[in-house]
C-alpha positions, -999 to 999 in steps of 0.1 A, spaced: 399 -144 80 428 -139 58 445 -177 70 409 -188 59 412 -169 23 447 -182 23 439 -219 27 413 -217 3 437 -198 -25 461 -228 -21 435 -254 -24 429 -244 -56 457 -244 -73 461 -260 -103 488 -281 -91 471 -294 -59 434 -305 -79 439 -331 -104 453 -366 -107 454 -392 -131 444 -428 -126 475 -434 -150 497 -417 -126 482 -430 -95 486 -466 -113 520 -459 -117 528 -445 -80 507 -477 -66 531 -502 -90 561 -482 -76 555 -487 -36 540 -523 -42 576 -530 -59 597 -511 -34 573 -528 -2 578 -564 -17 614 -561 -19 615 -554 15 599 -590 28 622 -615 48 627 -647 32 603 -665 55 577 -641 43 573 -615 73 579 -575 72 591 -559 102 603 -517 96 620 -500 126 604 -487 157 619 -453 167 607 -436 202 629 -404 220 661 -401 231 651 -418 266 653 -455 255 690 -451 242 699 -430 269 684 -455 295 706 -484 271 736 -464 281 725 -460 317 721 -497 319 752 -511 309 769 -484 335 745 -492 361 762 -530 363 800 -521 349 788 -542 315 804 -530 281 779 -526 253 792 -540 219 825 -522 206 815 -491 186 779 -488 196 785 -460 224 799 -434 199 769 -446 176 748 -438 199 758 -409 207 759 -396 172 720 -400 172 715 -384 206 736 -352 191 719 -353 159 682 -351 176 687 -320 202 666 -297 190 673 -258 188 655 -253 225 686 -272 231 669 -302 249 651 -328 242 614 -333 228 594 -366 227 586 -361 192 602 -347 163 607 -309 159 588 -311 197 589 -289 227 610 -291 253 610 -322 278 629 -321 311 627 -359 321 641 -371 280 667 -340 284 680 -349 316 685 -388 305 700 -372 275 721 -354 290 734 -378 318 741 -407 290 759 -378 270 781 -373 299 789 -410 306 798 -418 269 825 -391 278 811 -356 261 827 -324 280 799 -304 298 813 -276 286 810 -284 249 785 -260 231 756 -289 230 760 -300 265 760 -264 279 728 -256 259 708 -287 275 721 -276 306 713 -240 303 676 -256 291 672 -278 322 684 -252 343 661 -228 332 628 -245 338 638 -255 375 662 -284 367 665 -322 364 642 -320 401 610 -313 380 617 -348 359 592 -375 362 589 -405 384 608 -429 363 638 -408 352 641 -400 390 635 -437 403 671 -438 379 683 -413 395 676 -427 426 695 -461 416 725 -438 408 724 -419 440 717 -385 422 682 -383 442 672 -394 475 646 -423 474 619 -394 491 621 -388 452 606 -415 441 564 -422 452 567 -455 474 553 -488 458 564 -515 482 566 -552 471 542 -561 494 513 -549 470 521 -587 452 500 -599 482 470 -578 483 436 -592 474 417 -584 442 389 -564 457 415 -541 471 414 -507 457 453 -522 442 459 -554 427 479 -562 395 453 -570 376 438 -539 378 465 -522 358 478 -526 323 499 -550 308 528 -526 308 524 -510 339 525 -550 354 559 -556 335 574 -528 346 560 -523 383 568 -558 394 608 -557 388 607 -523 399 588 -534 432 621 -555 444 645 -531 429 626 -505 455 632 -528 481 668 -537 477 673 -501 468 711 -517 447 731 -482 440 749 -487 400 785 -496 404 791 -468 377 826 -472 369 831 -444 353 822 -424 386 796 -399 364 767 -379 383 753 -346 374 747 -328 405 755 -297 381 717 -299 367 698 -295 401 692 -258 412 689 -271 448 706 -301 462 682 -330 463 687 -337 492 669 -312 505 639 -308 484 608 -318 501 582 -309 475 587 -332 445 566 -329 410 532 -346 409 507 -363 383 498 -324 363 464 -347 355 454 -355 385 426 -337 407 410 -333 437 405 -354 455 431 -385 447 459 -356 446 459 -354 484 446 -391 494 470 -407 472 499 -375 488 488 -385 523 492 -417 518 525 -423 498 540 -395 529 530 -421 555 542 -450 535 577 -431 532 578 -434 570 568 -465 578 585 -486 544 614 -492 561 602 -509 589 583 -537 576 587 -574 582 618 -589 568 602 -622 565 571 -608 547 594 -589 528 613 -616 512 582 -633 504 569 -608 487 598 -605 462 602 -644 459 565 -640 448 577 -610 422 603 -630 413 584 -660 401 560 -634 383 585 -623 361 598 -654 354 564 -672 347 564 -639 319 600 -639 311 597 -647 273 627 -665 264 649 -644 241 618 -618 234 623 -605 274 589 -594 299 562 -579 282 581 -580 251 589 -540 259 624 -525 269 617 -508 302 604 -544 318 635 -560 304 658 -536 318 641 -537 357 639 -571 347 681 -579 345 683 -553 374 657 -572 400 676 -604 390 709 -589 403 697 -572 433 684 -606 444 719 -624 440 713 -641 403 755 -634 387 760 -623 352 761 -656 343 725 -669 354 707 -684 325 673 -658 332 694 -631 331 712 -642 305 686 -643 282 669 -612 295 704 -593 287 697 -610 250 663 -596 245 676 -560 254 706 -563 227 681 -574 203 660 -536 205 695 -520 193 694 -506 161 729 -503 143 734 -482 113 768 -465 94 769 -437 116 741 -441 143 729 -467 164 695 -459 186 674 -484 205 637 -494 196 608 -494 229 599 -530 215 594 -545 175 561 -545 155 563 -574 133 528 -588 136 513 -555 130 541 -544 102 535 -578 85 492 -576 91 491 -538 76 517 -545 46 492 -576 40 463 -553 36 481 -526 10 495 -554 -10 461 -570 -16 449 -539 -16 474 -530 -43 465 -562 -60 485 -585 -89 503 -617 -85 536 -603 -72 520 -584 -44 491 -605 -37 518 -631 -37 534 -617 -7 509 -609 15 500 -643 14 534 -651 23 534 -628 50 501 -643 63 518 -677 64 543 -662 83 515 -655 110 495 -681 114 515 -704 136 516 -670 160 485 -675 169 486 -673 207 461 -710 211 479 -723 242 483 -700 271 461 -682 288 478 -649 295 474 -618 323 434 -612 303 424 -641 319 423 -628 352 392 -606 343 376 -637 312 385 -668 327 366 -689 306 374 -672 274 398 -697 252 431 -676 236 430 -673 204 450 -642 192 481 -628 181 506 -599 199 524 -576 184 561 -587 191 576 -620 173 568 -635 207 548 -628 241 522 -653 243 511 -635 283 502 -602 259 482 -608 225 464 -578 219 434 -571 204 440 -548 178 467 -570 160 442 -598 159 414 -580 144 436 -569 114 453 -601 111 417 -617 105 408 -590 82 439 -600 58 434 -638 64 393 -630 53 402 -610 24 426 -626 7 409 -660 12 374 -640 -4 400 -623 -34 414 -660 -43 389 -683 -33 404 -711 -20 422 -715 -54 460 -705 -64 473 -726 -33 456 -703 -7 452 -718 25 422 -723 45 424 -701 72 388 -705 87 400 -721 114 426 -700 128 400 -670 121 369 -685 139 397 -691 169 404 -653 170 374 -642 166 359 -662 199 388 -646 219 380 -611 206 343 -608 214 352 -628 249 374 -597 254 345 -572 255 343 -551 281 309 -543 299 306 -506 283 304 -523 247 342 -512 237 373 -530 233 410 -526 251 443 -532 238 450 -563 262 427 -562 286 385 -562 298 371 -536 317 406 -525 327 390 -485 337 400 -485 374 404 -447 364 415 -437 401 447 -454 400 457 -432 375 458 -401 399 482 -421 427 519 -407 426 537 -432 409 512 -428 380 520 -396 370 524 -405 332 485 -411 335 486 -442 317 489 -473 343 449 -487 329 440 -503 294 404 -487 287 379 -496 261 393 -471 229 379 -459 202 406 -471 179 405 -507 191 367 -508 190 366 -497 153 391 -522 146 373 -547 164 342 -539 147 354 -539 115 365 -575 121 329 -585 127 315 -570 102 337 -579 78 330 -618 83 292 -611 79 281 -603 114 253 -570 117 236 -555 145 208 -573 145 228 -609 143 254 -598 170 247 -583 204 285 -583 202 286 -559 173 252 -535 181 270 -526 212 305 -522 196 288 -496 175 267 -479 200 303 -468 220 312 -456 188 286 -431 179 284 -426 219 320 -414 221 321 -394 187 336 -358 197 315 -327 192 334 -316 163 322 -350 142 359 -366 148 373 -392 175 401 -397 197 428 -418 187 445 -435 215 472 -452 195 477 -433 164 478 -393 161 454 -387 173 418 -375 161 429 -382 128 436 -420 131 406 -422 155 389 -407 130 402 -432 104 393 -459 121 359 -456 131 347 -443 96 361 -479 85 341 -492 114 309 -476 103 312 -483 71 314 -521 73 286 -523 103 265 -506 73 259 -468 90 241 -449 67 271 -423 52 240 -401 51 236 -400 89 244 -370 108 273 -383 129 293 -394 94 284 -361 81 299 -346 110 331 -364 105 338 -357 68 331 -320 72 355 -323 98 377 -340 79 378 -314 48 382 -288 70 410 -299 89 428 -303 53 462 -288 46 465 -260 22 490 -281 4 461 -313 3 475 -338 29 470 -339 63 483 -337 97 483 -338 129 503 -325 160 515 -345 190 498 -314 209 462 -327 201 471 -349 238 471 -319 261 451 -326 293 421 -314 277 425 -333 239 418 -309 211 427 -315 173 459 -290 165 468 -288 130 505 -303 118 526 -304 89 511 -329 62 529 -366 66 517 -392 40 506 -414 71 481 -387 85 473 -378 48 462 -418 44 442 -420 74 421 -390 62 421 -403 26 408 -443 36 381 -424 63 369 -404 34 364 -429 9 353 -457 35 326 -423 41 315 -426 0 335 -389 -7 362 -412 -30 347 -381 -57 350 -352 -32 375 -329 -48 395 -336 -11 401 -365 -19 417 -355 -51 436 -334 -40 449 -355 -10 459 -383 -34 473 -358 -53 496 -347 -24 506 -381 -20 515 -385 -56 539 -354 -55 553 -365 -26 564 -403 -34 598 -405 -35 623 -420 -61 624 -451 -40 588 -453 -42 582 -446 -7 573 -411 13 602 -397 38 582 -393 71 608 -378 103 576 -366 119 557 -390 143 525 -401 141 517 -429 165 511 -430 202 528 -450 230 514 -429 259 497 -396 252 516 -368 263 546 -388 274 560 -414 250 552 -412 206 562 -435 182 580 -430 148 566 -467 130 593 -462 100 565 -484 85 536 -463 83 546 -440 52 555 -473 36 525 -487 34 499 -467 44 499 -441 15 502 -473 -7 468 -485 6 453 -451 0 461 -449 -36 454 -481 -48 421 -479 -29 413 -444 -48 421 -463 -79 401 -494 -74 373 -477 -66 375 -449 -97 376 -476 -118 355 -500 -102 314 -506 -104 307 -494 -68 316 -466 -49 314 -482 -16 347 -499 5 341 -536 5 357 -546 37 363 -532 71 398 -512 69 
């Protein structure tokens, strides 16, 4: 009662209630300047991708894996960072001031060791002491111990069996490719042949760390599971991974060879030039590693280039040097669009009509990639997220890239040199309602990709091998439609778009977010949704959500949201206020009609005291979603742009003739 009292003292300070449009003018005119200045030459914006200490750690572990030296001066650099983001638990966390997390400790830790720190050197004996403690590097997940496994720390027992022979089962079986995500393809297939060959790193440096198991592996019989799954695929899948750890070894050589001459070829239909597999770091590293284990030398063009697209990913600052998952550019480039027009003037409209130049020869028209397999007569049409991987446009990037392209040719006209960009939008548009999956919602990358089963088998215990329908995507999707003048009655497409949406609102009045964090960007982004599909804001289920919404605001008027919200059983938990989180909340409100709710103020408000001298907001926390509960994101983009949008669209609307948010984000 008295945390309630308290909230409510805070909310009302004079401080945190007023604003003026003068001020907010002069915050908007501050970002827009600092944004702009950012732009490449050719137009584009792309910010930094940051995930956890396991992608740099792995960039370590693959150059010792195959005795290759990264660039001079990047190992200490990398190091710096891994030192700098222990936290005081003394481990490693996925996310920023995060609990502890055994498997992104224990990479830690080992890459630690193999740049050359002493064990016994205060940081290294506190991650120890914190591995140790919690039952040691044994309890680490399937992919840090199929590396360990490759460095001959673990048995292969470790590791859940997948054997390459899976690239010859038929579609109806209960396992095909195509029944899995994008990135669980990229990354299974290598992996399938290094399981195979079973290649042990050459490890110059002779490193292991023995020192973090409590028992020696190679007696442990019981290794960790999937803590999601249930009975019964928990023993099915067991009893059947245990009989295919018997009888692995003794299957046909000839078959055998096929089958990874068959992976092979995969990966190198997908390889993606200079951009590497899936356009994601993990597939490129299994990538360079199946290469080698089937005989291909350093020198072989393919894994060449796929040693070029991991080198790309580095990050290289002063002092510190880390390694990004993949790049955003599309998306960076798409969003920046939206707050510049947003922001409005010639300077910014300017260069979100460079920046939309810049994307439309991206359009993915010619290949029909992995989506296919489930909408064969679909033509492509869209755009990924990544400079480059044709094989994996996704549908989210698509819909916001048409948005932009649709509002700034409806702010112009076709006047002031815009281009026409009906074409390119009517193209996307047909590959985007092609992509709907049977329960009305849209994926990421895929239709009807909800083989939910496979997410209980061993290897899966991330519990995120499928691309479901979201509500995030769906929004985004819908918003699309709506915004080029489609409505429920003129689009089947678009009725049942909606209907998931109301269908999968929670019972608190927000939704999940499966790529932002978490209820609050769902949240975000189905408001948006509604709003341009022309729901009543009157109607219970929007009430519902802006009640939540006010509640859930900080005492110090932003909002945020903890990676914790992704427990097994989701549930909003409260976080410190980031300007990203505080956006979201602030463009669902007013895309809700509350742009006067004394929230609103108050968040824009927050935002305004929070701007920094460079006109931007400083953002360490993380607020987006790779996989929930095992891999976040840190876009250094988000708190760039996002609070930008939020302003100017409280402005726009203050001083405009209408209360209501014209287009669909």
């Amino acid at each position: 009662m008295r945390e309630a009292v308290n909230k409510v003292e805070a909310l009302q300070r004079p401080k945190t209630q007023a604003i003026s449009l003068d001020d907010v003018d002069h915050g908007v005119a501050r970002a827009t300047r600092a944004l702009t200045a950012l732009s490449h030459d050719d137009g584009h914006i792309c910010f930094e991708l940051e995930a956890d200490a396991t992608i740099p750690s792995e960039y370590i572990l693959f150059h010792q894996f195959r005795d290759t030296k990264p660039p001079e001066g990047l190992e200490p650099k990398i190091g710096n960072y891994l030192r700098r983001t222990q936290e005081k638990h003394g481990g490693w966390a996925l996310v920023h001031e995060g609990p502890f997390d055994m498997s992104c400790t224990v990479k830690a830790y080992f890459a630690l060791k193999m740049i050359g720190d002493d064990i016994e050197a205060p940081h290294m004996r506190r991650a120890r002491e914190a591995i140790l403690s919690r039952g040691g590097a044994a309890q680490s997940n399937v992919f840090t111990r199929f590396i360990l496994a490759l460095y001959g720390e673990v048995p292969w027992a470790a590791v859940p069996v997948m054997p390459v022979e899976v690239m010859f089962l038929p579609k109806w079986f209960p396992f095909h490719l195509d029944k899995v995500s994008y990135w669980a393809r990229c990354v299974m297939v290598p992996l399938f042949v290094l399981q195979a060959t079973k290649p042990l790193a050459k490890n110059p440096r002779g490193i292991g760390i023995g020192e973090l198991f409590l028992t020696p592996p190679s007696s442990v019989r019981r290794w960790p599971g999937s803590p999601h799954a249930t009975w019964p695929w928990t023993p099915i899948f067991g009893g059947i991974d245990r009989i295919l750890q018997k009888v692995e070894g003794h299957f046909a050589k000839r078959i055998r060879l096929r089958a990874m001459e068959k992976a092979r070829a995969w990966v190198s239909e997908r390889l993606n030039g200079e951009h590497g597999l899936g356009a994601i770091f993990p597939a490129m590293v299994n990538t360079v590693l199946m290469y080698e284990a089937m005989g291909y030398g350093p020198d072989h063009p393919q894994v060449r280039v796929a040693c070029d697209a991991i080198e790309k990913l580095v990050v290289v600052k002063a002092h510190e040097a880390y390694v990004q998952p993949c790049v955003s550019p599309v998306w960076d480039t798409a969003l920046a669009g939206h707050a510049l027009l947003e922001a409005g003037g010639t300077d910014a409209e300017g260069q979100a009509r460079a920046g939309l130049d810049w994307l439309l020869p991206r359009q993915v028209l010619d290949i029909a990639g992995d989506w296919a397999a489930a909408k064969p007569k679909v033509r492509p049409g869209g755009w990924a997220f990544q400079y480059a991987n044709a094989h994996y446009p996704d549908l989210d990037d698509t819909a916001v890239v048409v948005m932009a392209m649709d509002r700034a040719m409806r702010q112009h006209g076709l006047v002031a040199n815009m281009p026409d960009y009906t074409a390119s939008i009517a193209r996307a548009r047909e590959w985007v309602e092609g992509l709907q999956s049977k329960d009305g919602g849209w994926a990421a990358f895929d239709a009807d990709n909800n083989h939910m089963y496979l997410n209980h088998i061993p290897f899966s215990d991330h519990g995120a091998l499928l691309d479901p329908p979201t509500a995030d995507v769906t929004a985004r999707v819908v918003s699309m439609l709506s915004q080029l003048g489609e409505t429920r009655e003129s689009s089947k497409a678009l009725d049942r778009g909606v209907t998931y949406l109301l269908n999968d609102q929670e019972q608190d009045g927000s939704w999940y977010g499966r790529w932002g964090m978490n209820f609050i960007y769902g949240t975000w982004s189905v408001l948006c949704a509604l709003n341009a599909a022309g729901v009543d804001p009157q109607s219970p289920e929007i009430r519902r959500s802006v009640e939540w919404l006010i509640r859930i605001q900080n005492p110090d008027g932003g909002w945020g949201e903890d990676a914790s919200s992704y427990k097994i059983d989701p549930a909003f938990e409260a976080g410190s206020s980031t300007a990203s989180q505080t956006a979201w909340a602030l463009l669902a409100l007013m895309a809700a009609g509350e742009c006067d709710d004394p929230a609103v103020t108050r968040g824009i408000n927050f935002l305004a005291r929070t701007q920094g001298a460079d006109g931007f907001w400083n953002e360490e926390r993380y607020t987006a979603t790779g996989f929930p509960r095992v891999f976040y994101l840190r876009y250094h983009g988000y708190p760039k742009f996002f609070p930008l949008w939020a302003m100017a669209r409280y402005r726009n609307l203050k001083r405009g003739n209408s209360r209501q948010v014209a287009y669909g984000m």
